[in-house]
N, C-alpha and C positions, 0 to 999 in steps of 0.2 A: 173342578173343585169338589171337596168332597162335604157331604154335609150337616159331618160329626162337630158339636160345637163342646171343644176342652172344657170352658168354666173357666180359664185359666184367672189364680185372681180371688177366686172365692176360694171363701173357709168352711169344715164343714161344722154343723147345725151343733151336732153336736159336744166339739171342742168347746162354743162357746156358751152350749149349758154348761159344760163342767166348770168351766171358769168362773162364771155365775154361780152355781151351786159355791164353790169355794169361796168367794167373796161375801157372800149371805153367812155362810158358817162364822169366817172369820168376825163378821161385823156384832153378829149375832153373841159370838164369844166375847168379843170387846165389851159390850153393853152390858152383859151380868157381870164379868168383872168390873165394871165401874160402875153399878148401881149395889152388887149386892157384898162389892170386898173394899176397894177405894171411900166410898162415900162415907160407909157407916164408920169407918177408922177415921177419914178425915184424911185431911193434906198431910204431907211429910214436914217435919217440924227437926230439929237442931236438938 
């Protein structure tokens, strides 16, 4: 047998900083749209 070990299975490290970085942006963007554009107009109204 030889006594190379694949990893097979794992992700790498970095992929799922990116994914995190992305997810923080987005969340990030959510919250000042909804505190500093949504809020101060108020609800949607008829």
């Amino acid at each position: 047998m030889s006594d190379q070990n694949p990893n097979l299975g794992k992700h790498p490290r970095g992929t799922l900083a990116l994914v995190g970085l992305y997810g923080l942006v987005f969340v990030i963007g959510w919250l000042l749209f909804f505190l500093l554009i949504y809020l101060p107009r108020g609800a949607v109204t008829r």
